[in-house]
N, C-alpha and C positions, 0 to 999 in steps of 0.2 A: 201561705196559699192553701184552699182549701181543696183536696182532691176530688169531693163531692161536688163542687162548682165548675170547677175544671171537666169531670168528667159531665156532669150534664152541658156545657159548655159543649165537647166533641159529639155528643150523645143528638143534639141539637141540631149542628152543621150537618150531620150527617143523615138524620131525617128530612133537611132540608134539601138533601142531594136526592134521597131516594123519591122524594117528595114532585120534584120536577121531573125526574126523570119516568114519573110514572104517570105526570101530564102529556109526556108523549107518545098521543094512542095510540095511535098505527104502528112505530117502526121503532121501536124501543132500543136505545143505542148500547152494546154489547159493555159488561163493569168491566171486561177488560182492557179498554179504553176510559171510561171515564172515572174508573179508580185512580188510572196514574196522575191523569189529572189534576185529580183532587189534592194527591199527593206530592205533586209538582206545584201547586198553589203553595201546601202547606210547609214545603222548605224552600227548594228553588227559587222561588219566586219572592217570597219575603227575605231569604238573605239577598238577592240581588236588589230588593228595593233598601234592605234596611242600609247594604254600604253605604251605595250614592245618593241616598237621603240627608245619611249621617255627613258623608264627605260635604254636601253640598250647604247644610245648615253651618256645620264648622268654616267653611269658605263664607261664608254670605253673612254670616256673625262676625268676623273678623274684619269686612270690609263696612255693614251701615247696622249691624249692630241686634242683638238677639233676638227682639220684638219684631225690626224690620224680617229677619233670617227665619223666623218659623212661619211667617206670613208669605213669602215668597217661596220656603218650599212649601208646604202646604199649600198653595191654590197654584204652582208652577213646577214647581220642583215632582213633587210625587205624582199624580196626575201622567206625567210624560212616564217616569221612572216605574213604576206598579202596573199602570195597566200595557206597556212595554214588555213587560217581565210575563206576567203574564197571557198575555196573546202571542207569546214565543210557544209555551205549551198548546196551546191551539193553531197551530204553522206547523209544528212537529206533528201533531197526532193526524192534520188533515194530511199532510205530506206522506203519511204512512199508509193514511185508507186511500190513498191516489195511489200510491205505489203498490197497493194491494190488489185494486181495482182494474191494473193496468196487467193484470196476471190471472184474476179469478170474475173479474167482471163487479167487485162489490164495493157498492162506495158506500161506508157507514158514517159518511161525513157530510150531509148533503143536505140543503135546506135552512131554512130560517127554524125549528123546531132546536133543530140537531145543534147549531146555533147555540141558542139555548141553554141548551141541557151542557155543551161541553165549555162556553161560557162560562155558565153558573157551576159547574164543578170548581173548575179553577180558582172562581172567585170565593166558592166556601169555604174550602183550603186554604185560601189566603186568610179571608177574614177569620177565621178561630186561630190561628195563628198571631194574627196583630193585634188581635183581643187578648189573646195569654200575655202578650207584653206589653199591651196598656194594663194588664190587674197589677203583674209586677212592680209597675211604675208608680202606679195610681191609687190599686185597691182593689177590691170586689166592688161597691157601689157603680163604679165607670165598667168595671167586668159586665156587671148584669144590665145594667142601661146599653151596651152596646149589641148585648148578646140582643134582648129582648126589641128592640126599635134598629137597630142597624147592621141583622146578620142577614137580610136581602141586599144589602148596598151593593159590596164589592161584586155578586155574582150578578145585579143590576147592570151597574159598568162592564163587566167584560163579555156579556150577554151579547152587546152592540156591536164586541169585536167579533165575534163566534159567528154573526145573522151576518155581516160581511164576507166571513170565507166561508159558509155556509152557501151563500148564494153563488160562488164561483160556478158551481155544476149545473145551474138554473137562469145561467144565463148564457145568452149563443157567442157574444161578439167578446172577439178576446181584449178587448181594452174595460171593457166592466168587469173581467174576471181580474184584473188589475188594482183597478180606481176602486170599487166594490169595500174589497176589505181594507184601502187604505185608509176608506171613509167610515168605513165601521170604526177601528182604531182611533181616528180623532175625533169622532164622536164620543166615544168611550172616555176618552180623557177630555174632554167639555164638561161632558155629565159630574165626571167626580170630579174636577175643579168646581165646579159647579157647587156643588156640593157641599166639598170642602169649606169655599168661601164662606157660603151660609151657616155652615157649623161654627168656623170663625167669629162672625161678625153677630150670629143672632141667636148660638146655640141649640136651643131643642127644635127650632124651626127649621130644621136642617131636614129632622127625619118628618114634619107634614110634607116636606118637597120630596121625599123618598117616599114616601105612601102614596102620592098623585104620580110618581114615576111606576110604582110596582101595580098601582092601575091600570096606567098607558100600554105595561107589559101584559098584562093579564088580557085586556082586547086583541092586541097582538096578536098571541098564543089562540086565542079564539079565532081569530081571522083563519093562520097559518091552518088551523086545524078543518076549516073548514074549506083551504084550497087542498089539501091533502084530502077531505072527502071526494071533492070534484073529483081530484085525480085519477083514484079509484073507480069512481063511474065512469070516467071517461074511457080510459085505457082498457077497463076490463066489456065494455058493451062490445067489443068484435069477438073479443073471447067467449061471450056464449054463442052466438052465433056459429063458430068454430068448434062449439063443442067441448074447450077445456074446462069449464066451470058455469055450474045449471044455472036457470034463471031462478033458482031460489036460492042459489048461494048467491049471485048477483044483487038480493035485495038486500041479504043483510051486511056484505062486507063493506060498503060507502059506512055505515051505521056503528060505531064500537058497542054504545049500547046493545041492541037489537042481540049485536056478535056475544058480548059478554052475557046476555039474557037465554040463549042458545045453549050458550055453554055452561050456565049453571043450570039449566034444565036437566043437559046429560047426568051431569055431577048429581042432582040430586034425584036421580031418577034411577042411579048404580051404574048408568052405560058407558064405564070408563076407559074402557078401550074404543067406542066410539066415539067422547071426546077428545081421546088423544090425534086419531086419524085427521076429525074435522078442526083440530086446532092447528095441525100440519099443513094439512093441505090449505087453511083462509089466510095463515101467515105466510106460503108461497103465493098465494093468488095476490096480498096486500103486496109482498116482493115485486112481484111481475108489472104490476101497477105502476108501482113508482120505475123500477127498470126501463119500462119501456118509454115511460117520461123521460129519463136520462138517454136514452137512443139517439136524441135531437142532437145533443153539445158532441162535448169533445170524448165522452166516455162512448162514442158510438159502437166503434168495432167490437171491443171487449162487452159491453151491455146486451147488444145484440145475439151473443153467445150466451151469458146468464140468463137472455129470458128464453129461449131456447131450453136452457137444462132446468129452470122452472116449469115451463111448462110439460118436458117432462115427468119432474118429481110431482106434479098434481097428477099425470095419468097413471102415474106407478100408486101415488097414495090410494087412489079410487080403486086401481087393479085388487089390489090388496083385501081393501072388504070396503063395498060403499058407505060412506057414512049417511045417517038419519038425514030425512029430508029437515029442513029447518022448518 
C-alpha cells in the first residue's frame, strides 16, 4: 500500500470537508463540531456498518448463495446499515446544539445549509475510510477510481439525512420536526441503494447518476443560500430603523460578496483593526438575523435572550471605535 496514495487520499477528504464548509456564507459551522464528525464517519461509523454488513452477507450467503448475498446486501443491506450509522452522528451533534441552545440561546445546528455541511462531514469520513479497504482488497486502481469519481457519494447520501434535522428548527408544528428527518433518513438510503444497484448492474454509470445528483445539490445549496440572503434582509430592516445597524451596513450584509469585497478593502488599505471591529460586529448582525428567524419555533424563550445580548455586542462593538462606513 502506498503511503503517498493513501495520504493524498485523506489529503483529498479533507479538502473536500473544508471545501463545503466554506460554501456556507453566512454562518459557518464551528470545526468543533464538524471535526468529530468527520471523525465519527471515519471509525464509528464504518465499524458499525462493516459488522452487520459482514454478518448480514455471511447469513444471506449461506441461505441463496454468494452472487444472490452481495446483491442483496449491497442494494438492501448497506443502505439501511451505513447511512443508519451514520445519521446517529448527526442525532448526537444536533442533540447537543439543542442542549446548548436551551442554555445559551445558540443553535449551530439549524437549517438546510448546516444540513449539509454536517451531512457531508460524516460522509467524507466515512468514505476515505471504505476506500482504504477497498485498496486493501482490490488495489490502488479501484483506490483512485473511487477517490477521484466517488468521494462526493457518501457525503451526497447523508447530506439528505442532515437537510431533515437541519429543518427541525425551521419548521413550527411539532409533527414535521418529527416526520422531517425521518424522511431525510430514507431518502438517504433510496439515493445510495440507488446507487449501489447501478454500480451493480452497469458499473461506471453509477457515478453519471452521482454527478446529476451533486448538481441537483449544488441548485439546492444556491436556493438555501439565497433564502438565508432574504433572511438577512428581512430580519435586520427594523434594526436600522431602531438604530442597531446603519443603512450602509444593511446594504452589504444580505450580499457575502459586497461583505467580503469591504473587507478586503480594509485589509488592503492596512486598516486592520478596523476590519476586525466591522467583521465583529456584521457576523453579530448576520447572528441576530437568523436568531430572530428562530424566535418563531420552539427555540423562542432562549433566542429571544440571544438576540438581545446581540444586539448588545453590536452597541458595545460600535462604542468601542466606529468602524469605516462601507
Amino acid at each position: 500500500m502506498s503511503f503517498a496514495l493513501v495520504g493524498f487520499g485523506i489529503f483529498q477528504a479533507i479538502l473536500y470537508l473544508l471545501f463545503v464548509r466554506a460554501v456556507d456564507l453566512y454562518e459557518r459551522e464551528p470545526l468543533r463540531y464538524v471535526v468529530p464528525v468527520f471523525v465519527w464517519g471515519f471509525t464509528v461509523a464504518v465499524g458499525i456498518s462493516l459488522v452487520f454488513n459482514t454478518l448480514a452477507s455471511m447469513t444471506l450467503s449461506a441461505m441463496a448463495g454468494a452472487q444472490t448475498a452481495n446483491l442483496i446486501t449491497a442494494v438492501v443491506v448497506a443502505p439501511v446499515v451505513e447511512e443508519s450509522a451514520k445519521g446517529l452522528a448527526l442525532i448526537i451533534i444536533f442533540a447537543i446544539a439543542y442542549s446548548l441552545s436551551r442554555r445559551r440561546g445558540e443553535v449551530e445546528f439549524s437549517g438546510v445549509m448546516d444540513g449539509i455541511v454536517y451531512g457531508s462531514a460524516v460522509g467524507f469520513g466515512f468514505a476515505i475510510a471504505e476506500d482504504l479497504l477497498y485498496y486493501a482488497q482490490f488495489g490502488a486502481e479501484t483506490f483512485v477510481v473511487r477517490r477521484v469519481f466517488g468521494g462526493f457519494a457518501h457525503a451526497a447520501f447523508t447530506s439528505l439525512t442532515g437537510i431533515g434535522i437541519g429543518l427541525i428548527t425551521w419548521v413550527r408544528y411539532g409533527v414535521l420536526k418529527v416526520i422531517l428527518p425521518i424522511l431525510g433518513l430514507l431518502a438517504a438510503m433510496t439515493l445510495h441503494s440507488l446507487f449501489n444497484l447501478t454500480a451493480t448492474l452497469f458499473g461506471p454509470l453509477a457515478y453519471v447518476v452521482m454527478f446529476l445528483v451533486l448538481l441537483i445539490y449544488a441548485g439546492l445549496i444556491i436556493a438555501w443560500l439565497a433564502v438565508e440572503r432574504r433572511t438577512i434582509r428581512t430580519e435586520l430592516r427594523d434594526e436600522v430603523r431602531d438604530g442597531t445597524i446603519s443603512p450602509e451596513e444593511y446594504e452589504i450584509l444580505p450580499t457575502y460578496f459586497r461583505r467580503t469585497g469591504y473587507y478586503l478593502g480594509l485589509l488592503f488599505s492596512g486598516r486592520l483593526s478596523t476590519w476586525s471591529r466591522a467583521h465583529r460586529l456584521h457576523r453579530a448582525a448576520v447572528d441576530l438575523a437568523f436568531t430572530k428567524r428562530l424566535t418563531r419555533n420552539s427555540h423562542a424563550a432562549p433566542q429571544d435572550i440571544r438576540a438581545q445580548r446581540l444586539r448588545g455586542r453590536i452597541r458595545e462593538t460600535r462604542a468601542i471605535a466606529s468602524p469605516a462606513k462601507p
